[in-house]
The first five atom37 places (N, CA, C, CB, O) and aatype in JSON, in Angstrom:
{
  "aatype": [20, 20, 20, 20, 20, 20, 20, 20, 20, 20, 20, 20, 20, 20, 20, 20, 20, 20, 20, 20, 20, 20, 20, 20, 20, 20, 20, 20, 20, 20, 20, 20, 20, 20, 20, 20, 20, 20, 20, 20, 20, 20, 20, 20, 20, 20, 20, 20, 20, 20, 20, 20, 20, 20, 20, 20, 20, 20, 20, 20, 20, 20, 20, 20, 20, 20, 20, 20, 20, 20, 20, 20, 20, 20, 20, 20, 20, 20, 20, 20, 20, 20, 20, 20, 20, 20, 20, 20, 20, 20, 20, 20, 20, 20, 20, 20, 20, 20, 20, 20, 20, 20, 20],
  "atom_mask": [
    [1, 1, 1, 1, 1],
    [1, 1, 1, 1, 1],
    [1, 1, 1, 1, 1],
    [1, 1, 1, 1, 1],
    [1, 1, 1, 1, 1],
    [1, 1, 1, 1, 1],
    [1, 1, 1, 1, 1],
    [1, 1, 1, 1, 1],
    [1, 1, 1, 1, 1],
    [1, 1, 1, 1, 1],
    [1, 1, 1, 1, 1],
    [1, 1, 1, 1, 1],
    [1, 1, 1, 1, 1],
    [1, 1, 1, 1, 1],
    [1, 1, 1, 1, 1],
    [1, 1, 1, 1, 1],
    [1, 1, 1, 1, 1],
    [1, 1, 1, 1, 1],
    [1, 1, 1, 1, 1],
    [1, 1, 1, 1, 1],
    [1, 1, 1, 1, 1],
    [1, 1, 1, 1, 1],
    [1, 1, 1, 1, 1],
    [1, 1, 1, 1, 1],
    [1, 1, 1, 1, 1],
    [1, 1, 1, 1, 1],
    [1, 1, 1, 1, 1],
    [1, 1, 1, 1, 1],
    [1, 1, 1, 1, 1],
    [1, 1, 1, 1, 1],
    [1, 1, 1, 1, 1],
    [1, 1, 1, 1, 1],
    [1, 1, 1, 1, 1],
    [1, 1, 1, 1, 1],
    [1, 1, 1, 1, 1],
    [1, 1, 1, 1, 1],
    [1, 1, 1, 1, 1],
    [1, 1, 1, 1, 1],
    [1, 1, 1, 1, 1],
    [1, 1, 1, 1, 1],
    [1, 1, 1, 1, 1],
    [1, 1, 1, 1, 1],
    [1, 1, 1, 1, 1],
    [1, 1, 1, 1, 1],
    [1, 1, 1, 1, 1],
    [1, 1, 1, 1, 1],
    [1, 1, 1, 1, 1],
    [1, 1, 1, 1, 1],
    [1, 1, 1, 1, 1],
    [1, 1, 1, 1, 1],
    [1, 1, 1, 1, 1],
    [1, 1, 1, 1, 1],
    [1, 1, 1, 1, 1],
    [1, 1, 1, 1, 1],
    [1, 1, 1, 1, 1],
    [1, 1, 1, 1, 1],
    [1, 1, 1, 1, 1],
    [1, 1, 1, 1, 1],
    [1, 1, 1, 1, 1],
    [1, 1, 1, 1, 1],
    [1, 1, 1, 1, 1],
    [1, 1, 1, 1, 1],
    [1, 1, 1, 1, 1],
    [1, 1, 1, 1, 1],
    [1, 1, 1, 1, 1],
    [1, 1, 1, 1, 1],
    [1, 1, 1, 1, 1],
    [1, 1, 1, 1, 1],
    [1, 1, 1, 1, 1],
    [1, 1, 1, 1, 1],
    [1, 1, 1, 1, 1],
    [1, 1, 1, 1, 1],
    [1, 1, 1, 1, 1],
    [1, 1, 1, 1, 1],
    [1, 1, 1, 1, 1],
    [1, 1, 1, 1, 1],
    [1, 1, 1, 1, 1],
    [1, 1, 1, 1, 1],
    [1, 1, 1, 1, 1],
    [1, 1, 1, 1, 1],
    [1, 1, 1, 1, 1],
    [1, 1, 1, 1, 1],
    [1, 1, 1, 1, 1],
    [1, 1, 1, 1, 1],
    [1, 1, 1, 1, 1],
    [1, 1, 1, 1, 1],
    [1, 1, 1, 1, 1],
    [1, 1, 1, 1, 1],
    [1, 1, 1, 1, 1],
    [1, 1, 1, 1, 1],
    [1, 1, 1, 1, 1],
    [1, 1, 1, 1, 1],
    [1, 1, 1, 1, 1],
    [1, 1, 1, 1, 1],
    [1, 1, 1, 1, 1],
    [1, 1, 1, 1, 1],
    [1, 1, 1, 1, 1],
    [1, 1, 1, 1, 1],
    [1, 1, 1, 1, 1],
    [1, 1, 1, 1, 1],
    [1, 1, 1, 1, 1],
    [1, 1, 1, 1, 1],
    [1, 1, 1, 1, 1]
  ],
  "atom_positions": [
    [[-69.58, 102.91, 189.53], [-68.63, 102.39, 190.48], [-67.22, 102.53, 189.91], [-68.94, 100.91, 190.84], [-66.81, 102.22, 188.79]],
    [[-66.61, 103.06, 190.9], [-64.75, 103.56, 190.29], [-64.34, 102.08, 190.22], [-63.37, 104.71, 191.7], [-64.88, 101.23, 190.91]],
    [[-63.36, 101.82, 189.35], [-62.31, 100.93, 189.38], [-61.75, 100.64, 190.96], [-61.2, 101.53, 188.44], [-61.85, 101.65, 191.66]],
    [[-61.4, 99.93, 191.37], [-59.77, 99.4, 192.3], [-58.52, 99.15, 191.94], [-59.78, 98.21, 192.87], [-58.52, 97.93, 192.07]],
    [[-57.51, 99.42, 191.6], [-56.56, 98.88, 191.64], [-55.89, 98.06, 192.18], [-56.24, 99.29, 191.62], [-54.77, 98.55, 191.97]],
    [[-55.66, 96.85, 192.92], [-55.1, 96.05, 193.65], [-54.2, 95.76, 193.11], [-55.64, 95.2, 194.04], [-54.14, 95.74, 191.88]],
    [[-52.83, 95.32, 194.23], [-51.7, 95.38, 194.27], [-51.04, 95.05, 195.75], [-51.46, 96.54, 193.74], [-51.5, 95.6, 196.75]],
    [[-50.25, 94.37, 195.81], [-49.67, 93.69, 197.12], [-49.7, 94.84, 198.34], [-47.95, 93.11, 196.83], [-50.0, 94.66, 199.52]],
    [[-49.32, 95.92, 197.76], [-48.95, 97.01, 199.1], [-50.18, 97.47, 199.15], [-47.76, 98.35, 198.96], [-50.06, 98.35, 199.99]],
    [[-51.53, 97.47, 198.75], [-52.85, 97.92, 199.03], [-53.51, 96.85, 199.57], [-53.56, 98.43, 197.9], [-54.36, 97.03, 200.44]],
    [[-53.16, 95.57, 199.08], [-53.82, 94.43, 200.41], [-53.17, 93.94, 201.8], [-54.02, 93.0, 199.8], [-52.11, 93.42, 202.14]],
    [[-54.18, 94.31, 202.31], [-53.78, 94.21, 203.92], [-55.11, 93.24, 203.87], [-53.75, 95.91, 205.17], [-56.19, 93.36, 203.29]],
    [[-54.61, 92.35, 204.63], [-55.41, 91.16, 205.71], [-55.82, 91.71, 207.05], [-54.38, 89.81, 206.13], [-55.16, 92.38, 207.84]],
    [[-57.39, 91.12, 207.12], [-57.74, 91.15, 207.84], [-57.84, 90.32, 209.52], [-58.24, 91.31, 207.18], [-57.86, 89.09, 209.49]],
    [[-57.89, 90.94, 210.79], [-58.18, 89.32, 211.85], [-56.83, 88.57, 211.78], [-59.6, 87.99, 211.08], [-55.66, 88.95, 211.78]],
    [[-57.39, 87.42, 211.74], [-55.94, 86.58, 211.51], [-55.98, 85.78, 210.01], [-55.72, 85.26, 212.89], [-55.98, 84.55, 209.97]],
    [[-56.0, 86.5, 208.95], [-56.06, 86.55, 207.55], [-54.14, 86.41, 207.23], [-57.02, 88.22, 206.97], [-53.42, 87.24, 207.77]],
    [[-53.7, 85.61, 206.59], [-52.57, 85.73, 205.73], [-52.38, 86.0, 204.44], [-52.07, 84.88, 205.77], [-52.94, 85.1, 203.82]],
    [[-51.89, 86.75, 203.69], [-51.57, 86.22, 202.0], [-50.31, 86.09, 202.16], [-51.89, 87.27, 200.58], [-49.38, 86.52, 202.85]],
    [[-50.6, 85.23, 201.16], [-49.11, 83.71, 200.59], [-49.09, 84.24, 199.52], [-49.39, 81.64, 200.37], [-50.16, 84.64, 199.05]],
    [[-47.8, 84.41, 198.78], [-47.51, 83.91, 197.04], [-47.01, 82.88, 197.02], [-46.59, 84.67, 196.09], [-45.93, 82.64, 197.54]],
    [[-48.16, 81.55, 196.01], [-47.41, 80.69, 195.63], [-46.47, 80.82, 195.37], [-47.66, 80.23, 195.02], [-45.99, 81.84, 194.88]],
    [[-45.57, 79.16, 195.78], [-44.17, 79.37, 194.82], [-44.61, 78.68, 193.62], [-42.6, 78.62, 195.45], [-45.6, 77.95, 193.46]],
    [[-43.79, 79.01, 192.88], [-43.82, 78.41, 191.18], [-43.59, 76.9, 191.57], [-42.32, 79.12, 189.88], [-42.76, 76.56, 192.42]],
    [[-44.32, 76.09, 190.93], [-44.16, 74.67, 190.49], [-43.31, 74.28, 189.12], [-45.57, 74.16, 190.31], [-43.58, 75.07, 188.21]],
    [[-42.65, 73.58, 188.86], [-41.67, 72.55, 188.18], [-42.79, 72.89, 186.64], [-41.57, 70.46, 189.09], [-44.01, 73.05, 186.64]],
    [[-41.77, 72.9, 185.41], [-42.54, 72.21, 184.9], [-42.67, 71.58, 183.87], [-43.14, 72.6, 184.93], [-43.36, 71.7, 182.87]],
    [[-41.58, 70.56, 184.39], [-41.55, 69.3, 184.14], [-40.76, 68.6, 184.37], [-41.7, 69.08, 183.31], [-39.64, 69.02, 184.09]],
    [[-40.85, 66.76, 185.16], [-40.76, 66.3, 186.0], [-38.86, 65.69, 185.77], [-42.11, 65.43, 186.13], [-38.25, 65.72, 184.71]],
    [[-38.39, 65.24, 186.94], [-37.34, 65.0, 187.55], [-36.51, 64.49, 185.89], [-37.6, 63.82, 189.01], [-35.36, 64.74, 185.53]],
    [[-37.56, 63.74, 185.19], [-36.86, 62.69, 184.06], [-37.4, 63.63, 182.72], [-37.63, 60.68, 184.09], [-37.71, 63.02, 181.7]],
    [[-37.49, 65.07, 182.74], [-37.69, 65.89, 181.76], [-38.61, 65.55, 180.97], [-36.74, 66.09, 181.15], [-38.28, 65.48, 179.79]],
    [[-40.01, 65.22, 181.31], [-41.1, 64.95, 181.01], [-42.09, 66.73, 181.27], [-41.47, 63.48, 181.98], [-42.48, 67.37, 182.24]],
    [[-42.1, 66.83, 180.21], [-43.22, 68.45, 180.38], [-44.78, 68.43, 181.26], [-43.84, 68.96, 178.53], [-45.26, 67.33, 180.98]],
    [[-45.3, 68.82, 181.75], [-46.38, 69.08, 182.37], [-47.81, 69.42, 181.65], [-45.99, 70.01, 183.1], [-47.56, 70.49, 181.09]],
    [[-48.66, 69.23, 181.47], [-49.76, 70.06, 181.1], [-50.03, 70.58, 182.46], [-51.02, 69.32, 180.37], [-49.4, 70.19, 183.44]],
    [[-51.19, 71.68, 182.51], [-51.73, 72.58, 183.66], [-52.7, 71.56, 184.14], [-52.44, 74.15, 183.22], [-52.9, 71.62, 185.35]],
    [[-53.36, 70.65, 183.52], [-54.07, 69.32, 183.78], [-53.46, 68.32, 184.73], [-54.22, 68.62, 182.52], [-54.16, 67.6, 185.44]],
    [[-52.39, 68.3, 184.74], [-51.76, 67.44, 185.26], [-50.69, 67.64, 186.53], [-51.29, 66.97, 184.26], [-49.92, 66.88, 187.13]],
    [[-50.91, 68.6, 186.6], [-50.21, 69.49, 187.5], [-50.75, 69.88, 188.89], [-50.04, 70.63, 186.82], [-51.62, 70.75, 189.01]],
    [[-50.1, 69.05, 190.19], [-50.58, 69.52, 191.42], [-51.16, 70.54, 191.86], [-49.92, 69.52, 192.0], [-51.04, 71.27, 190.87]],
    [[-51.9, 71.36, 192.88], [-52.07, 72.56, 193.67], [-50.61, 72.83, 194.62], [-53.48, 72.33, 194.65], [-50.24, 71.93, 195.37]],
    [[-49.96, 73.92, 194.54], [-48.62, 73.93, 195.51], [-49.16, 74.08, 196.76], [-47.47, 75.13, 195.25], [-50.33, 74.42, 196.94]],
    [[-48.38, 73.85, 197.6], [-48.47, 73.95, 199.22], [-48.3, 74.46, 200.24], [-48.19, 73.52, 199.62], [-48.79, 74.35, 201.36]],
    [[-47.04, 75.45, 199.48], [-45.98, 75.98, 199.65], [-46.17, 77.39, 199.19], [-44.99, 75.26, 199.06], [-46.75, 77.76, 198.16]],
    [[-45.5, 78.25, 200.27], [-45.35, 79.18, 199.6], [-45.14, 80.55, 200.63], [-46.48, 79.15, 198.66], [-45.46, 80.18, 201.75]],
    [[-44.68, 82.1, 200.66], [-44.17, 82.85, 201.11], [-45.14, 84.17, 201.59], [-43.21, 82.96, 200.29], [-45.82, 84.9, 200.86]],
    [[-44.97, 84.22, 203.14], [-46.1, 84.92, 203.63], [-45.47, 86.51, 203.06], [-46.39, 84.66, 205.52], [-44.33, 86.95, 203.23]],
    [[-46.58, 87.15, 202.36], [-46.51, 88.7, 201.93], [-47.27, 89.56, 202.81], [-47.05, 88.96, 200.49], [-47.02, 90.76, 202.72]],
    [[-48.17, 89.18, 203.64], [-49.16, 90.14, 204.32], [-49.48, 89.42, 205.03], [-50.22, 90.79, 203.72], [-49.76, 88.25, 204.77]],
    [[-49.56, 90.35, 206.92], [-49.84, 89.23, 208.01], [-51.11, 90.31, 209.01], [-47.97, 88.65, 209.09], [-50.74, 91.37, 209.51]],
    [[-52.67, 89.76, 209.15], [-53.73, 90.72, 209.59], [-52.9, 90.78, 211.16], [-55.64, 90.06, 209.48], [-51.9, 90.13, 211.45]],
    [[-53.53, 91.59, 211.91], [-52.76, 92.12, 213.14], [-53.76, 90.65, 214.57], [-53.28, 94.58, 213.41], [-53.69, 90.63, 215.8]],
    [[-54.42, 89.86, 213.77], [-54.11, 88.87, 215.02], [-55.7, 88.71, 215.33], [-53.02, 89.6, 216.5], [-56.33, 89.76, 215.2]],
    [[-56.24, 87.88, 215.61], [-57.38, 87.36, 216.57], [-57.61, 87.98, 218.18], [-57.06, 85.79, 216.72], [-56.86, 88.23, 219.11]],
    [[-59.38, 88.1, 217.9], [-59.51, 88.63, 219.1], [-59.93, 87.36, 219.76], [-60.45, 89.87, 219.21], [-60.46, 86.46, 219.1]],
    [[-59.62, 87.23, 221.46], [-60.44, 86.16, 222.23], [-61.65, 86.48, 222.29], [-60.06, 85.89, 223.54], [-62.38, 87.15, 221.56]],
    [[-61.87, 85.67, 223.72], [-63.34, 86.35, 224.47], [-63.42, 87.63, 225.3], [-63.9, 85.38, 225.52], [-64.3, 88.45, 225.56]],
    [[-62.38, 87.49, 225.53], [-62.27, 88.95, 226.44], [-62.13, 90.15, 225.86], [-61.15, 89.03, 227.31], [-61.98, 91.18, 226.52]],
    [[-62.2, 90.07, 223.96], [-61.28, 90.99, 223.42], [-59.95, 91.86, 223.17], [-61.62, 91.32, 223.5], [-59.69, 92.94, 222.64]],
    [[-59.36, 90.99, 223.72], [-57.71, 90.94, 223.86], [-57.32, 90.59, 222.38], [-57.06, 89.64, 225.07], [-57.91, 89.69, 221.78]],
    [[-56.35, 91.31, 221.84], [-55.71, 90.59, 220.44], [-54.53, 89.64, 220.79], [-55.07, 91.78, 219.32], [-53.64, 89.86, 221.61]],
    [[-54.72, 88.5, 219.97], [-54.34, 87.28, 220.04], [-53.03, 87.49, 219.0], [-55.56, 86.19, 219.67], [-53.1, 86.62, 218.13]],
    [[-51.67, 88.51, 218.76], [-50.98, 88.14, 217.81], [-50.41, 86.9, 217.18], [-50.34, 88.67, 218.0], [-49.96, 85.94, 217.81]],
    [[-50.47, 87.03, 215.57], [-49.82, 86.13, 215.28], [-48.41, 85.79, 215.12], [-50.24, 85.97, 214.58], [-47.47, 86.54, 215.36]],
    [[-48.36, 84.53, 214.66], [-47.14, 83.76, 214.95], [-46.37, 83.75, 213.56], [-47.47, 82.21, 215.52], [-45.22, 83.35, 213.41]],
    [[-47.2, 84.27, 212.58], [-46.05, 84.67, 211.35], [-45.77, 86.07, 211.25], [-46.54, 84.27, 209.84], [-46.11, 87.0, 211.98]],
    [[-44.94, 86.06, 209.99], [-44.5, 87.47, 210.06], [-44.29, 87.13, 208.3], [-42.94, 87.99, 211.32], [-44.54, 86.12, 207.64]],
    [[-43.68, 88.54, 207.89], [-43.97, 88.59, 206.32], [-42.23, 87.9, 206.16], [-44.45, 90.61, 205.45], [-41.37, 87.86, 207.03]],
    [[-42.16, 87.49, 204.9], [-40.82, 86.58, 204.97], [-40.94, 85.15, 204.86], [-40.11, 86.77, 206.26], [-40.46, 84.45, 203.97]],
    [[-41.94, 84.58, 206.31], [-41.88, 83.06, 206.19], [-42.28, 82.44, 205.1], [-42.55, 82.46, 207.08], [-42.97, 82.9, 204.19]],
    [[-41.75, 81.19, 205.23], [-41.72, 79.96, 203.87], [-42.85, 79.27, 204.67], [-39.98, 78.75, 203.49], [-42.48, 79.09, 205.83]],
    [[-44.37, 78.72, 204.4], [-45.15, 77.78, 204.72], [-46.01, 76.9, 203.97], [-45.7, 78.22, 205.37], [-46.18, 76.88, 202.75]],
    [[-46.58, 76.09, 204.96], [-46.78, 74.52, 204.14], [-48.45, 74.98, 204.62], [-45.78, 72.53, 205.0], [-48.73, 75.08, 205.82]],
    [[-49.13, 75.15, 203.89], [-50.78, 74.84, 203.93], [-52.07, 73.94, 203.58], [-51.11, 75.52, 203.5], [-51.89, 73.3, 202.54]],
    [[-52.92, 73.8, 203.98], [-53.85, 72.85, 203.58], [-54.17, 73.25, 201.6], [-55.4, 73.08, 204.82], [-54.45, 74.26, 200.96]],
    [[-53.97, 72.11, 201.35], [-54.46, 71.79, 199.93], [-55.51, 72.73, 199.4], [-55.03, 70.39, 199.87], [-55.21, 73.62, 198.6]],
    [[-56.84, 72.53, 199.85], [-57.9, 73.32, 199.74], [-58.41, 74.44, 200.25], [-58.54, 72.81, 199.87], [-59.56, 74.75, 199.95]],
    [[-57.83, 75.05, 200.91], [-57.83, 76.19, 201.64], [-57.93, 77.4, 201.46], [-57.14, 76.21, 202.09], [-57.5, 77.58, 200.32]],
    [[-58.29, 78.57, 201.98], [-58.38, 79.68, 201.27], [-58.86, 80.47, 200.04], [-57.7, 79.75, 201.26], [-59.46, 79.65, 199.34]],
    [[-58.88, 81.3, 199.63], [-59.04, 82.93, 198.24], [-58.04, 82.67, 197.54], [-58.8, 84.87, 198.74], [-57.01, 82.68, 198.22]],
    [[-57.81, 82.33, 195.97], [-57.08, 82.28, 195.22], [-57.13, 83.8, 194.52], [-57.33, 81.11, 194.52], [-58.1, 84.15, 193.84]],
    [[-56.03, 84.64, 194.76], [-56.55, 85.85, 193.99], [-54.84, 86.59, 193.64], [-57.85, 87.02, 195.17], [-53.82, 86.93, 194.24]],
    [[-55.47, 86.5, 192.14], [-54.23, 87.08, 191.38], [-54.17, 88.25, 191.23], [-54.01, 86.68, 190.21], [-55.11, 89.04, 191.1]],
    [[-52.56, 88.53, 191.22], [-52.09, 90.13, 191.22], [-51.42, 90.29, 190.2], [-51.25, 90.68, 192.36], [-50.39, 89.61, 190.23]],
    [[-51.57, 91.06, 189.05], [-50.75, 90.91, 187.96], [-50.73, 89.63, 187.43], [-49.53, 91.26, 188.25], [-51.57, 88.9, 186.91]],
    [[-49.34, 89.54, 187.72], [-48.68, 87.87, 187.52], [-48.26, 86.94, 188.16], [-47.8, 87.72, 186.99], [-47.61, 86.01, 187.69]],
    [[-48.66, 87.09, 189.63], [-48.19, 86.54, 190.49], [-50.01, 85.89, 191.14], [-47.05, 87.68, 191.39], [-51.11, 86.45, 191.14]],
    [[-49.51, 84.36, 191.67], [-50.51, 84.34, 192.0], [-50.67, 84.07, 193.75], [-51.02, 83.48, 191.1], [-49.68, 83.46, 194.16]],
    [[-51.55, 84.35, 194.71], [-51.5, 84.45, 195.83], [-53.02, 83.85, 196.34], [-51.07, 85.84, 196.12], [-54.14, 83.94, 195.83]],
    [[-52.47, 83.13, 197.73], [-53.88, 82.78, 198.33], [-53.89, 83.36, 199.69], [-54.19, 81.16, 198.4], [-52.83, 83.39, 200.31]],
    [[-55.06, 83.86, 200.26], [-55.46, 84.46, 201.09], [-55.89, 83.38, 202.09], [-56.34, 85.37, 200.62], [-56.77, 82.64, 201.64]],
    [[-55.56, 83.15, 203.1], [-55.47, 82.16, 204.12], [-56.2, 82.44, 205.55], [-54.03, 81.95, 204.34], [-56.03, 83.63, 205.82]],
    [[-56.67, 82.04, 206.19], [-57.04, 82.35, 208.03], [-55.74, 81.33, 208.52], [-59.15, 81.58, 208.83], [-55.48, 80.29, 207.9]],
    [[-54.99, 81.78, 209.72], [-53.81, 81.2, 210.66], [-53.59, 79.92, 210.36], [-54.07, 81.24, 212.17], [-52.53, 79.42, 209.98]],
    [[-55.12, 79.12, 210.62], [-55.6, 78.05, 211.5], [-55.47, 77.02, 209.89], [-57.48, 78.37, 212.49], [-55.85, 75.85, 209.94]],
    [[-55.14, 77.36, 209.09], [-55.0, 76.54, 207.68], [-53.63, 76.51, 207.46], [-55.76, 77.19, 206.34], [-53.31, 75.61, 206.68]],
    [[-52.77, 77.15, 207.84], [-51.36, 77.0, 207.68], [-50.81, 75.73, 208.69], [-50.65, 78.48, 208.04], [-51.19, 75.59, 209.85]],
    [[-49.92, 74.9, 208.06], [-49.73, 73.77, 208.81], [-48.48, 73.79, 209.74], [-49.69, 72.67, 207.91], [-48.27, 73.4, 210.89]],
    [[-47.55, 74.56, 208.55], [-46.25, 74.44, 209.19], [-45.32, 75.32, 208.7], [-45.72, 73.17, 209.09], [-45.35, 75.46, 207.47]],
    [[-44.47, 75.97, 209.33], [-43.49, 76.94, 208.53], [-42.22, 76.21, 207.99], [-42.98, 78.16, 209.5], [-41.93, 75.32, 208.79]],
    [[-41.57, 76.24, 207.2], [-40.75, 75.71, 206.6], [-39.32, 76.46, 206.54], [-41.34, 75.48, 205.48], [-39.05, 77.56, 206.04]],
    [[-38.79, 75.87, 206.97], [-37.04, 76.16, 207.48], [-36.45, 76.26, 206.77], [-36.22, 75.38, 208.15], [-35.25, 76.46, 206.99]]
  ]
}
């Protein structure tokens, strides 16, 4: 079996599939207290890189989506494919887990 290479411009989402790159988290807190990785939230946040071309109904009509590559969004905690690229890390999402876009 050949290798893959993966890399942002070779993943494309599928359906109504998103990838996000986390944003970077703090690290360490408001009163300059350092972080361990232990102690340290899941982010929430973070910047759509790849948007699948949309949901089909019942009729088979595509359902486009409502993001686009660019947006800033707020997602469910537990949600999604955690899958790293290099050094960047990114989660792979369905629509319906994204909560809110962020302004």
């Amino acid at each position: 079996m050949a290798a893959v290479a993966l890399n942002v411009s070779t993943l494309k989402p599928l359906g109504d599939r998103v990838l996000v790159k986390i944003a970077q988290q703090d690290e360490k807190t408001a009163g300059g207290i350092f972080l361990p990785d232990t102690a340290k939230e899941k982010p929430q946040v973070g910047e759509v890189v790849a948007v699948g071309p949309g949901k089909r109904n019942d009729d088979g009509k595509l359902i486009p989506m409502e993001l686009k590559a660019g947006d800033k969004v707020l997602y469910s905690k537990y949600a999604g494919t955690e899958v790293k690229l290099g050094s960047d890390e990114y989660v792979l999402l369905a629509e319906r887990d994204i909560l809110a876009i962020v302004q």
